[in-house]
VEXDREN-2710 file (C-alpha; in Angstrom, 1 decimal):
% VEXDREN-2710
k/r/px/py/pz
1/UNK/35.9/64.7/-10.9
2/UNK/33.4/66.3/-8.4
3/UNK/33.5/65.2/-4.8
4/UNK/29.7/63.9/-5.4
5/UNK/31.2/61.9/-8.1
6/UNK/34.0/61.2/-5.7
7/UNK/31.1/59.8/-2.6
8/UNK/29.0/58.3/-5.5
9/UNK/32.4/56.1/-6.1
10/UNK/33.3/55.3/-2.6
11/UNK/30.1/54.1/-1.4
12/UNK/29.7/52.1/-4.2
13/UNK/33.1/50.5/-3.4
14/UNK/32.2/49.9/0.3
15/UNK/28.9/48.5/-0.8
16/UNK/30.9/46.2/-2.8
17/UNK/33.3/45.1/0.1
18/UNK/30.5/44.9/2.9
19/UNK/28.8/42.4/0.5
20/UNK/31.5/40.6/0.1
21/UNK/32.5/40.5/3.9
22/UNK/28.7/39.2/4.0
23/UNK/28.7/36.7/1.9
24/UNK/32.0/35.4/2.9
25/UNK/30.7/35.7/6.8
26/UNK/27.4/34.0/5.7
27/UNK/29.5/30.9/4.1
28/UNK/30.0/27.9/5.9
29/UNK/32.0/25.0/5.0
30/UNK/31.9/21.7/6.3
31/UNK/34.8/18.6/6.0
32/UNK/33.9/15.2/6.0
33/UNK/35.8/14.8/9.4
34/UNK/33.9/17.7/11.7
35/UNK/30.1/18.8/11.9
36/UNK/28.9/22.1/12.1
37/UNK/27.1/23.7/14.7
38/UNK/25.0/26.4/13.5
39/UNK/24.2/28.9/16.9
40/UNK/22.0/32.0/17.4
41/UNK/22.5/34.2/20.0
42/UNK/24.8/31.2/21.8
43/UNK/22.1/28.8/21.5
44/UNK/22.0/25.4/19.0
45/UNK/19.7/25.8/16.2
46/UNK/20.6/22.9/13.7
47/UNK/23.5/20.6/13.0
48/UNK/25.4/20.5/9.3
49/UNK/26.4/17.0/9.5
50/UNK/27.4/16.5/5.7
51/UNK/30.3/17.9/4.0
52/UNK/30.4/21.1/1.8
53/UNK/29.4/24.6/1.6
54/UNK/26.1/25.7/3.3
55/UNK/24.8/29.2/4.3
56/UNK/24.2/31.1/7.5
57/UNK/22.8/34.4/8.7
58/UNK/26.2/36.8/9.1
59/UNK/26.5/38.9/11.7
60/UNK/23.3/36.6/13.9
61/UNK/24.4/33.1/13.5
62/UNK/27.6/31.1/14.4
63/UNK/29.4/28.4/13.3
64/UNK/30.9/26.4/15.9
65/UNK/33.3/23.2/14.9
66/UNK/33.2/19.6/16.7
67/UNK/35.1/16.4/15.4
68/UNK/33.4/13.6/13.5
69/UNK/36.7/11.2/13.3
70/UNK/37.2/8.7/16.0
71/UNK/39.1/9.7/18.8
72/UNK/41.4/8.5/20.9
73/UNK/41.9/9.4/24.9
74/UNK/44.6/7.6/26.7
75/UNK/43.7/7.4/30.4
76/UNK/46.4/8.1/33.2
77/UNK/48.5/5.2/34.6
78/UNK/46.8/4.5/37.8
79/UNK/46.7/1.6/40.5
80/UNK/43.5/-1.0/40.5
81/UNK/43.3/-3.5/43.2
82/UNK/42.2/-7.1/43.2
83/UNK/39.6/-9.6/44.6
84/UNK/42.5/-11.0/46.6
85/UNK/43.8/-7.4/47.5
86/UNK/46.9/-7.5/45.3
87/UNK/47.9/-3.9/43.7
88/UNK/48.3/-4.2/39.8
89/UNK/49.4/-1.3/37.7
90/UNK/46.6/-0.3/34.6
91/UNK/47.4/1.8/31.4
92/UNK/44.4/2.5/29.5
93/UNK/43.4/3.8/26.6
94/UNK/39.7/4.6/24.8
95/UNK/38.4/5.2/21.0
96/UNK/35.6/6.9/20.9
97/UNK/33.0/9.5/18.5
98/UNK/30.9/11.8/18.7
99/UNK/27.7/10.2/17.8
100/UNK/24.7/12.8/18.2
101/UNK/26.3/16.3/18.2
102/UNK/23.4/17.9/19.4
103/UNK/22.7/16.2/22.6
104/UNK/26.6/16.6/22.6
105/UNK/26.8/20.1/22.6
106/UNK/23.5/20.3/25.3
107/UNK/25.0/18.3/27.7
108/UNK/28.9/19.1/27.5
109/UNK/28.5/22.0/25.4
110/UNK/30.4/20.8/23.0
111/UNK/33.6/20.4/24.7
112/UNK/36.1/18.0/24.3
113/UNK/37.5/18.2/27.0
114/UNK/34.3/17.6/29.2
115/UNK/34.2/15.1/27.3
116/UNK/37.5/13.4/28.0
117/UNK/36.4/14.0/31.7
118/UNK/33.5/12.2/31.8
119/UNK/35.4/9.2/30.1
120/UNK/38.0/9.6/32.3
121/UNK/35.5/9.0/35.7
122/UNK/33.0/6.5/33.5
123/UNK/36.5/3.6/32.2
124/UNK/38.1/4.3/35.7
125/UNK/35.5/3.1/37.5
126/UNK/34.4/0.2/35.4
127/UNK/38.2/-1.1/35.3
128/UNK/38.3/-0.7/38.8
129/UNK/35.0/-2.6/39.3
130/UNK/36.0/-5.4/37.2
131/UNK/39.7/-6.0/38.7
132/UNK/38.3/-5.5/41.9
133/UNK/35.5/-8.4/41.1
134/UNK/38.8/-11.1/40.1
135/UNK/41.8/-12.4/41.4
136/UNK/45.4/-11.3/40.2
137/UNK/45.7/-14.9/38.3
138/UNK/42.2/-14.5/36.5
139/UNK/43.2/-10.4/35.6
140/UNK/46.6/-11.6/34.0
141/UNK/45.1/-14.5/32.1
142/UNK/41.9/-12.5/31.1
143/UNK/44.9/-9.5/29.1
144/UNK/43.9/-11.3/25.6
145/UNK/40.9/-9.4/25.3
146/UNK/38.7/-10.4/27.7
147/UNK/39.2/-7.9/30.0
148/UNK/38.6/-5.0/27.5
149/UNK/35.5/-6.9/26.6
150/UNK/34.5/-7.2/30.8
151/UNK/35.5/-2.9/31.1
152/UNK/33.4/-2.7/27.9
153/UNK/30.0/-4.6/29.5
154/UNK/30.3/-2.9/32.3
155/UNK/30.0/0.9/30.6
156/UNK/27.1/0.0/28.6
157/UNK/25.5/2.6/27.1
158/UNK/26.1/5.0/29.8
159/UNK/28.1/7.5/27.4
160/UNK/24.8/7.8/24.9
161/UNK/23.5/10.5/26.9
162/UNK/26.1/12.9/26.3
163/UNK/25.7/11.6/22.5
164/UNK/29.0/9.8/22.7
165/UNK/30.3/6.5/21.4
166/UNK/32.6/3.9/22.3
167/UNK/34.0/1.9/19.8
168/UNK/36.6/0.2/22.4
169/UNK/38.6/0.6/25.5
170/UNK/42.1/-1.3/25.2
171/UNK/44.8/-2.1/28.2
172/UNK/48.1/-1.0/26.6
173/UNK/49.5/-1.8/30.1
174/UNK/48.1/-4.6/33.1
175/UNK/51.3/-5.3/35.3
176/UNK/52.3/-6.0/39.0
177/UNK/54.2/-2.9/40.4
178/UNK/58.0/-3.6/40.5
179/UNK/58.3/-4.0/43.8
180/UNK/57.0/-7.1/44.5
181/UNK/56.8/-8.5/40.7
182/UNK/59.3/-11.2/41.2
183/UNK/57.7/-12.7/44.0
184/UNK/53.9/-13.1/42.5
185/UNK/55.6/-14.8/39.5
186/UNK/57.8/-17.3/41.5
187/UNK/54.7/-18.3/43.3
188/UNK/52.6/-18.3/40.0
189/UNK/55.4/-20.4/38.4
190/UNK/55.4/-22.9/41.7
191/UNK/51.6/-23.4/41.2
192/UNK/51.9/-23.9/38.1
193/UNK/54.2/-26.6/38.6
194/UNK/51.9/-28.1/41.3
195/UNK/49.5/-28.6/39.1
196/UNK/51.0/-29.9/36.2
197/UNK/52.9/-32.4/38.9
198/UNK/49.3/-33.3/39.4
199/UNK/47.8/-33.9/36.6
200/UNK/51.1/-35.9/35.3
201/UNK/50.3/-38.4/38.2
202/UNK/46.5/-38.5/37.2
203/UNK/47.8/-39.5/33.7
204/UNK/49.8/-41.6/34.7
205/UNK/47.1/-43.5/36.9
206/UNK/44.7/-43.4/34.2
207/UNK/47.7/-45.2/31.9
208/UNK/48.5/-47.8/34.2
209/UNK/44.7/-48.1/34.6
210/UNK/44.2/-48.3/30.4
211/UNK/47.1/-50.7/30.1
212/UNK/45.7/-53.3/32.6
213/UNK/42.9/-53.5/31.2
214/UNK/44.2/-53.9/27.7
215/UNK/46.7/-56.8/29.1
216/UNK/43.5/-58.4/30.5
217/UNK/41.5/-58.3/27.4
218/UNK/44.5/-59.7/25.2
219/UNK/45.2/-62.1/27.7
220/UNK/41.3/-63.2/27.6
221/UNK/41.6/-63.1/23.6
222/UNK/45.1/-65.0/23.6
223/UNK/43.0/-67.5/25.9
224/UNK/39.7/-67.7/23.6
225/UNK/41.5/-68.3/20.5
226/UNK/43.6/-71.2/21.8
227/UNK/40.6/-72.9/22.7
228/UNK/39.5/-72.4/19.5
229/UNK/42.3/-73.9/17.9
230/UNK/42.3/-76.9/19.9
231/UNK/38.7/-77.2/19.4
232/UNK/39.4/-77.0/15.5
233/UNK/42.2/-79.4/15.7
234/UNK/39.8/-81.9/17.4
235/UNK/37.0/-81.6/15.3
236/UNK/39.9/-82.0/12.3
237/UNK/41.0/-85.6/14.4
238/UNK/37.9/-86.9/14.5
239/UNK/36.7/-86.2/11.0
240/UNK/39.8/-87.8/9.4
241/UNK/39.5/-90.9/12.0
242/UNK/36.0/-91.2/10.5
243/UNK/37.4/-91.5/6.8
244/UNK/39.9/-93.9/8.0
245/UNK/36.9/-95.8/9.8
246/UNK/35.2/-95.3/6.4
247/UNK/38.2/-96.5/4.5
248/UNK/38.8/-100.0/6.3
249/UNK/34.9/-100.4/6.1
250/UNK/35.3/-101.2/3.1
251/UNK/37.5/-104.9/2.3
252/UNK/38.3/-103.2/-1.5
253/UNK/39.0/-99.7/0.0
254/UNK/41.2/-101.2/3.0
255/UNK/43.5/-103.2/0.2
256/UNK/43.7/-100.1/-1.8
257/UNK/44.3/-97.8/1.1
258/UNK/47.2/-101.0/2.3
259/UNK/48.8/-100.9/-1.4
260/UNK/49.1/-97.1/-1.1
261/UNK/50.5/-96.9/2.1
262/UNK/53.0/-99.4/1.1
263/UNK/54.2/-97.4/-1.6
264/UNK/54.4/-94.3/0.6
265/UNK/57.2/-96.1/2.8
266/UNK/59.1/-98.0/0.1
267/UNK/59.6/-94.5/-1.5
268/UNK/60.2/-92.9/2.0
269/UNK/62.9/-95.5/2.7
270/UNK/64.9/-94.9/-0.9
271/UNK/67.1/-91.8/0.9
272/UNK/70.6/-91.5/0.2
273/UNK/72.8/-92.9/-3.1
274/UNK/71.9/-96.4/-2.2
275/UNK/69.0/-97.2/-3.6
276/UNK/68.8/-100.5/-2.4
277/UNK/65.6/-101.6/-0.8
278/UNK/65.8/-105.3/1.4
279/UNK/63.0/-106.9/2.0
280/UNK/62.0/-110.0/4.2
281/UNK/59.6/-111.9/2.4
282/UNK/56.7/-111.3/4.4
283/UNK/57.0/-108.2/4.5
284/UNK/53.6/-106.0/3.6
285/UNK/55.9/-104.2/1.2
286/UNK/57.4/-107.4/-0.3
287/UNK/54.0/-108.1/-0.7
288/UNK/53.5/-105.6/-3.2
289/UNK/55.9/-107.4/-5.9
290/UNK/55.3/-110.3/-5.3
291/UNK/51.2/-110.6/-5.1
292/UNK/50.0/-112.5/-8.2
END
């Protein structure tokens, strides 16, 4: 083989491998969990935000990687004092995105870690701000949430300008420093016990109150329905004095009403085995047998 063969071969080879190296250099793929920054000469010219395989300029154009999962930053353990200048112990962590990846990588050039900086100064001060706006009781009843929510409020949207979101900032950790821990809980338990001392004794002076006025009111009720009775009992005298009024009105009513009344107590003196009845003879009941 000649040696112009030989060249002809060769460069045909490395024609081959630099457009391989090109296309392979101009390739760019994306994951669903990162974006793309696409730079010229150091600068930003677009963002690939969607996954797959998209194209650059080799050799001119760069491809620079930031995440798209959420991310988490756990702050350093540091000291927060309250409203009523007690020293409580704060562990804090954030969640957070990047949300815009351009204005991302203009204002912290893409950097993580400027990133976690500017969390870092932005959650410190707003948990400081808020502890330092409540008392030590109020900051350890508010650790069901409330308190994230407060820290939350009080960032706003100051992170959108570096294109970054927070989804949430969590205490992991809200405690009184060991040092003096026993004491604030011995007077936290003794007021505590003051007040429930106190409202036991208003309960009980509402109950005593309550059950006065419910023995008055049966006592008032007991009283109304007694006069009611005797009032019904009266009313029932007098109506059965007028039917006996009506009864001896009446000469053939009166003897019928007599006759009765003697039979009632001839039966009502039968009692016993001996059924024996002894009469005088003018005796109303003797009278009975022996009218014609």
């Amino acid at each position: 083989m000649s040696k112009a063969k030989k060249a002809g071969k060769f460069s045909i080879i490395a024609l081959v491998i630099i457009a391989v190296l090109c296309l392979f250099s101009s390739m760019v793929i994306t994951y669903q969990d990162e974006y793309k920054l696409i730079r010229v000469f150091g600068k930003v010219d677009r963002v690939i935000t969607s996954s797959g395989i998209s194209f650059k300029i080799p050799f001119v154009e760069e491809a620079d990687t930031i995440p798209k999962e959420i991310l988490l930053y756990d702050l350093a353990t540091s000291d927060v004092i309250t409203k009523d200048k007690k020293t409580m112990v704060a562990d804090t962590y954030v969640l957070w995105r990047i949300e815009d990846p351009l204005l991302f990588a203009q204002t912290l050039s893409a950097s993580v870690t400027s990133a976690e900086g500017r969390l870092n100064a932005s959650v410190y001060n707003a948990l400081k701000e808020v502890i330092g706006s409540m008392s030590q009781s109020d900051v350890i009843s508010a650790r069901d949430g409330m308190l994230s929510q407060m820290i939350e409020e009080r960032i706003g949207d100051s992170m959108g300008q570096y294109g970054i979101k927070l989804v949430t900032v969590e205490t992991k950790h809200l405690d009184l420093p060991s040092d003096n821990k026993t004491a604030v809980y011995e007077r936290m338990i003794s007021e505590r016990e003051q007040m429930a001392a106190q409202y036991r004794a208003e309960g009980d002076s509402k109950s005593q109150i309550i059950k006065n006025t419910t023995d008055k009111d049966v006592s008032i009720m007991i009283s109304q329905a007694q006069a009611a009775a005797e009032q019904t009992i009266a009313e029932g005298e007098a109506q059965y004095m007028q039917i006996l009024s009506a009864a001896y009105a009446d000469a053939s009513k009166s003897e019928f009403y007599s006759f009765v009344r003697s039979l009632d107590a001839a039966k009502n003196s039968l009692v016993g085995e001996n059924k024996t009845l002894i009469l005088s003879a003018n005796s109303p009941i003797a009278r009975i047998f022996t009218a014609q």
